[in-house]
Every structure is written in structure tokens, then in C-alpha cells.
N, C-alpha and C positions, 0 to 999 in steps of 0.2 A: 750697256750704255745706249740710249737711247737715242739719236738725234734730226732734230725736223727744222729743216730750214725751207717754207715757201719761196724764198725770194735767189735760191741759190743758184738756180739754172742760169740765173740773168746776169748773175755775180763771177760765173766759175769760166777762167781763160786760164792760168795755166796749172794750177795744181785740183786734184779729183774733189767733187764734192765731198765734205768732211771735215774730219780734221785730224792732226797727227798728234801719238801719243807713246812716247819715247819711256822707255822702264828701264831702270838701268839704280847703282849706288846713289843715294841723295847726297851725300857728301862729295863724291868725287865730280858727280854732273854740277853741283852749286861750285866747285873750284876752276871748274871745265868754263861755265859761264863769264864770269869778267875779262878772261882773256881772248877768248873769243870775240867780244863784242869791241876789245881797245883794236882789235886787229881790223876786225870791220868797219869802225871809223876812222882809223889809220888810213886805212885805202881809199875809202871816200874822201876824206878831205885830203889826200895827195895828189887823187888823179884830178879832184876838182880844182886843185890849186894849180897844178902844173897846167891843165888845159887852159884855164883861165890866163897864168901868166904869157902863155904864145899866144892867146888869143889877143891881149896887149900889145904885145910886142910888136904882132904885124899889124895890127891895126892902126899902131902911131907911124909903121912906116908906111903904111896906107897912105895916111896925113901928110907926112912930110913928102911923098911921093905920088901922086894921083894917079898918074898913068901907070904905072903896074897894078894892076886890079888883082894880080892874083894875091896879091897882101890882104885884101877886103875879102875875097871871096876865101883862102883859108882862115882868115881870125874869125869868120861867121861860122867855117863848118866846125872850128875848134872851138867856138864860144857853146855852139849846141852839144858839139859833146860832153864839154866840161856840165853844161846843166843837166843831160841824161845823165850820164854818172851818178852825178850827185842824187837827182830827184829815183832812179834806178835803188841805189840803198838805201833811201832813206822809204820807200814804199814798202819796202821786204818786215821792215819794224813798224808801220804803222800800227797803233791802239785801237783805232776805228775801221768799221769794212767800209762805209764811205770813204773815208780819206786815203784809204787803202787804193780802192777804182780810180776816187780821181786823181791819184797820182800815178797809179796805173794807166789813165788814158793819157798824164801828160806826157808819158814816157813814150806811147805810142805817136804823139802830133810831135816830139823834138825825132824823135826817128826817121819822119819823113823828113822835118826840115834839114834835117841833117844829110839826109842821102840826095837833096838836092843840092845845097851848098855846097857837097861833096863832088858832084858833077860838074857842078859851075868849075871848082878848082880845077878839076883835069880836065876840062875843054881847055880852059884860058891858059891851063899850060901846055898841053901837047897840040891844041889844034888853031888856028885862024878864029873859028867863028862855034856860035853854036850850031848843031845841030835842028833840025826841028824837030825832030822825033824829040829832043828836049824836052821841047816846049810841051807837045804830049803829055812828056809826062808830069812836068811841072803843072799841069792844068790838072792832071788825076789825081796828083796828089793833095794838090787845095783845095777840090772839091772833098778829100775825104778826109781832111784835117778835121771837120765839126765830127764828121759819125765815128772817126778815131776816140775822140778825148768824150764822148756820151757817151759809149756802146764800145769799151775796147774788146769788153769779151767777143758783141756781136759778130763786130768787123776783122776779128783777130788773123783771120787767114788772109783775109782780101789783104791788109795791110803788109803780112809777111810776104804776102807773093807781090810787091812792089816795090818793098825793100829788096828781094831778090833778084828782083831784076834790075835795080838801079843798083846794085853788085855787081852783078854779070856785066852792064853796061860801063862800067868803070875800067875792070879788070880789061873789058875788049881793047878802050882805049888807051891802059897802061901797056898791054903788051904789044900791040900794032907799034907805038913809040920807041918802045926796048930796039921790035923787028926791025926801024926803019934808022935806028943809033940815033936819035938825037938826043944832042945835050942834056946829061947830066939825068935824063929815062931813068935808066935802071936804079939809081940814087930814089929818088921819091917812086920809083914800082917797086921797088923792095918794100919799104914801107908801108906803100898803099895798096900792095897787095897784101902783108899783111894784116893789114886791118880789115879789108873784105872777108879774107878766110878766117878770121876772130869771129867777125860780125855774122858769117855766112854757117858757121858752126852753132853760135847759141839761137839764130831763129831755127836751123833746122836741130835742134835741140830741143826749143820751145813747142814744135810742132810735132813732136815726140817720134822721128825717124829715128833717133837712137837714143841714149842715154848718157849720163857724163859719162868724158873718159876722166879717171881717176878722179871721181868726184869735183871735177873742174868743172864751172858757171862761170857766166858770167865774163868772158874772156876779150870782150871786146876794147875795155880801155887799156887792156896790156897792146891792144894792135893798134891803140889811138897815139900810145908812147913812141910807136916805131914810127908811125906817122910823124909826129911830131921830131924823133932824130933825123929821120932821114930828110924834110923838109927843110931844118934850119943846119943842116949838116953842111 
């Protein structure tokens, strides 16, 4: 088999140029298919439903309460996740390599906004004020919101190593919190550390330092879950 793609270099972030070609029984792989594929949209529209409904939830008590902001600032980081999730498996099945990228790079611009959002919530809970190194990084990340969603193959490192670091930067502030016992810490750092080491596993997964363990992907809305208990816990 022969195969020439010009345009592939510009195309190719996380799997080899190519393509894959699976030999196996035609009968047993055509029975293997439907179940697979209810399973996959099971968990997509689960984890999008549930993000979604906490994303409500605190948002209306956002409303009826203004002064606690961290209700505004988790229903934002919970509403982005609930839309990566979704737009995440729904890009794995695209028909099109265009529609494939551009949902590819929207995954890349709800990533940042998310790992900001994300930040906002654990200043407004463990800390007085923000930070300015924040602000830092809130300014790097919206300048690379456009070269994210044009170019995510381009920018695909730039972008993981600022997701990794607004990880690292999270985790500092969850555990400093735990160290110093205040209220109710370790309840939402269980959680949200969770979800860093979900999150912190598939980008250095995506950036190929290891491989799955047990054929595990994709692991990040099972630590959005834990998020979400341990928040409204």
C-alpha cells in the first residue's frame, strides 16, 4: 500500500503519520463495533451531562448569592470541562481531517481556558487575593488561544507545557492549604488533586514519555468526577 499525503506534516499532533490497519475475524471485529461505539457515547454524553448539571447548579447559586464568587468561578471551570469532554470524543470520530483539526484545536483553546478557570477556583478558595504571577499567566495563555485553535499541531508542546504548569501551580496551592489545615483543604485537594494527576498523565501521555497504562486514555473526566464530589461534598 502506497500512501502520500503533502499536507500531513501540518496535520500530524498526536498519532504517526499514516494510518492504522487492524486484520483480525470480520465477523467477530463487525460484533466488536456497535458495542464499542454505545460505550463511547455513553461516557460522553454522561460526563457532559454531569459537568454540565454542576455547572448549573453553582451558577444559579452564583445568582442567588453574588458574593461568593467561587460558585462563578467553579461553574466556568466545570462548564469548560463539560464542553472538552464532549468536543474530546466527538473529534476522535470525526469523517473529515478538517473537522477533525478544528475540533482538535478547540480542544486545545477549552484546555487553557479551563486551566485558568481552574486557578481562579483555588485562589478564591484557599487564598485572599490573586496572585500576579496569575495574571502572567492568564496574559500567556490568551495570547496563545488564536495559534492554539489554527495550528494545534504547531503549538502542541508550547501549549502542554502551560497546561503543566497551571497543574503544578494548582497542586502548590492545594497542598500549602492541606499543610496550613484550613477548612475543609483536604476535602476539595483530594479532588483537585485528582484531577491534576488525571490531567497531568494524558498530556504527558500525549507527548509520548510513556504509553497507556492498561490501555487507559483519556483519563481526565474520571478526575473531573472527583472534582465535582468532592466540591459539592
Amino acid at each position: 500500500v502506497r500512501y502520500s499525503n503533502h499536507t500531513a506534516a501540518r496535520r500530524r499532533h498526536l498519532q504517526p503519520i499514516g494510518f492504522w490497519l487492524h486484520i483480525g475475524d470480520l465477523a467477530t471485529m463487525a460484533a466488536d463495533a456497535p458495542p464499542r461505539a454505545r460505550l463511547m457515547s455513553a461516557a460522553q454524553v454522561g460526563f457532559t451531562v454531569l459537568g454540565l448539571a454542576f455547572a448549573t447548579l453553582h451558577l444559579a447559586l452564583f445568582l442567588f448569592y453574588p458574593r461568593i464568587r467561587q460558585n462563578l468561578y467553579f461553574a466556568t471551570v466545570t462548564g469548560f470541562g463539560a464542553a472538552m469532554t464532549f468536543v474530546d470524543y466527538q473529534h476522535d470520530h470525526a469523517p473529515e481531517i478538517d473537522v477533525h483539526m478544528a475540533l482538535f484545536g478547540a480542544i486545545r483553546v477549552l484546555g487553557l481556558l479551563m486551566s485558568c478557570s481552574g486557578l481562579l477556583f483555588i485562589y478564591s478558595v484557599f487564598q485572599q487575593r490573586f496572585p500576579r504571577r496569575f495574571v502572567w499567566y492568564a496574559a500567556v495563555c490568551g495570547v496563545s488561544v488564536i495559534p492554539a485553535f489554527v495550528a494545534p499541531g504547531t503549538t502542541f508542546s508550547w501549549v502542554n507545557a502551560l497546561l503543566l504548569l497551571g497543574l503544578v501551580e494548582s497542586v502548590r496551592v492545594v497542598v500549602l492549604a492541606v499543610a496550613r489545615r484550613q477548612p475543609g483543604a483536604w476535602i476539595v485537594g483530594v479532588g483537585y488533586i485528582t484531577l491534576a494527576g488525571t490531567a497531568a498523565y494524558d498530556v504527558l501521555l500525549d507527548v509520548g514519555l510513556f504509553s497507556e497504562i492498561g490501555g487507559f486514555s483519556n483519563a481526565y473526566p474520571y478526575g473531573g468526577v472527583a472534582l465535582l464530589l468532592s466540591r459539592s461534598g
